[in-house]
N, C-alpha and C positions, 0 to 999 in steps of 0.2 A: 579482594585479596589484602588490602591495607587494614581493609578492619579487621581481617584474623590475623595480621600480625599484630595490630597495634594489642588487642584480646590477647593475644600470647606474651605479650612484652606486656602488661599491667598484670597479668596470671604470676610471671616470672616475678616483677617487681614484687607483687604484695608477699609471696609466698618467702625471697630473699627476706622481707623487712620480717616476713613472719620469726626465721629462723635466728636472724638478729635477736631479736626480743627475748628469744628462750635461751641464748647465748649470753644474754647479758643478764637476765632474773637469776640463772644457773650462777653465773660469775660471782655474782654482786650476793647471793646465799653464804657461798664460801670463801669471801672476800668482801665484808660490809660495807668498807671504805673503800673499795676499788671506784666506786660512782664520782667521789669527791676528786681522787688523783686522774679520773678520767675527766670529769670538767677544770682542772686545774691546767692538764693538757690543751685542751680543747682551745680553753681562753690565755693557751701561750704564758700561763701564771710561773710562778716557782713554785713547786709544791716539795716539801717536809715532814716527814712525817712526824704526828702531834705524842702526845702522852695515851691519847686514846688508839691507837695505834699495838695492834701486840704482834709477837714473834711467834708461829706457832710451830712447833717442833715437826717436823715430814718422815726422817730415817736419822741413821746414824751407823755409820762401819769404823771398824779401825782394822791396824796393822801393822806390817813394818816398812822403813824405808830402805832403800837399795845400800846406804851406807851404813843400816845397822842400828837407825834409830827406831822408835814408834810414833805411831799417830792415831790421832779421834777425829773423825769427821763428823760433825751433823749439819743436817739440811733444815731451815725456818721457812716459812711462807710467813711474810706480812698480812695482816688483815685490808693491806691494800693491795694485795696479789706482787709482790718482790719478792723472790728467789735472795735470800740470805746462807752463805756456806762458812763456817767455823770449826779449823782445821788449828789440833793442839796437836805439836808438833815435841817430841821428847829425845834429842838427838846425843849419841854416846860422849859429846866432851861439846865445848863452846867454839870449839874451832868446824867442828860440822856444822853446827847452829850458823855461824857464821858466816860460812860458803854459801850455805842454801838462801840466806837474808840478802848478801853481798851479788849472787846470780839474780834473784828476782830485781833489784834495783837494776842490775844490766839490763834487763829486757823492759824495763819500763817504758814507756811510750812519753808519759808525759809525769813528773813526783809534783804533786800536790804540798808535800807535807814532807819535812825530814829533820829528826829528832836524835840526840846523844846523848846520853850521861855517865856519865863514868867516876867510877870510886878513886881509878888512878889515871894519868895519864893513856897508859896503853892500853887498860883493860875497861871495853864500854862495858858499863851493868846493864843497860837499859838503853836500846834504838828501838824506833819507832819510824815509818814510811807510810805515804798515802801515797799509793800511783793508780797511772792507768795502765793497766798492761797491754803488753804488745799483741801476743798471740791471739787472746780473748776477749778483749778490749774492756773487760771485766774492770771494776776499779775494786781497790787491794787497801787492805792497812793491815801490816806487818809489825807486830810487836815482837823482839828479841832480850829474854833477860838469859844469858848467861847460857846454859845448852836448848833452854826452850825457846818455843817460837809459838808465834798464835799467829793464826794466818784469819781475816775477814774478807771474803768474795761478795762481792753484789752489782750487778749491774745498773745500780744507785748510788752514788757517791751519798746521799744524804743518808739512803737506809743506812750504810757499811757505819757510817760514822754514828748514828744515832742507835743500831745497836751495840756497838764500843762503848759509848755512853754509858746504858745500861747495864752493862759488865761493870762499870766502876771502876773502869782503868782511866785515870785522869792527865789529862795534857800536861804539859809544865806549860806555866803561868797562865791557867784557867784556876778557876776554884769548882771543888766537887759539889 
């Protein structure tokens, strides 16, 4: 009786490890780099993604918002398997823009990053936020110039920030 179990339990093991494997040759097809962010895991590293690294485009909708603005959505897949979301956001005056920038920092969890510039006193030209959000736990960098807003989703603080990068939107006091 132990030896048809232990035969059932080696049967069960290989055929698991089997389905691993095609799980992971599948993965690693459509995701070249995903091998490197999984051993980078694995040995507890930081992993970043490099220059060889790309965004690849998935969908893309748009529409309106409840207050009468519009919005672009699209979806990237890294070639390391991160989910990337890039949400242009085109709101009727700067004072909508504003609210919706002003509510997401309420619900932040945790702001990484918080940025200002302004042409006058009262009028910012240009915020910028890195947080973690609360609801999603999603981490966010929120650009604000004027009634636009650019919103980056990624469950990677490094993806979010490294494709911001290559949008070409520059920090203050980084050089491009």
């Amino acid at each position: 009786m132990t030896k048809k179990i232990s035969k059932i339990l080696m049967l069960s093991l290989v055929t698991a490890m089997g389905l691993l494997i095609i799980v992971f040759v599948s993965e690693a097809r459509r995701c070249p780099y995903f091998p490197k962010r999984l051993r980078s895991r694995i040995l507890l590293q930081p992993y970043s993604p490099g220059s060889d690294v790309d965004f690849k485009w998935q969908m893309s909708a748009s529409g309106n918002t409840p207050d009468g603005g519009r919005f672009d959505d699209s979806q990237y897949l890294s070639t390391d398997c991160i989910k990337i979301s890039v949400t242009y956001y085109l709101f009727p005056s700067g004072v909508a823009a504003r609210r919706r920038f002003d509510s997401s920092l309420e619900t932040a969890r945790t702001v990484y990053a918080k940025r200002v510039e302004s042409d006058t006193d009262t009028n910012p030209s240009d915020q910028r936020i890195v947080f973690a959000g609360q609801p999603n736990g999603l981490y966010e960098i929120l650009h604000r110039n004027g009634n636009r807003l650019l919103q980056i989703e990624s469950s990677s603080l490094n993806h979010a920030l490294e494709y911001e990068r290559r949008l070409g939107i520059h920090i203050a006091g980084e050089r491009p």
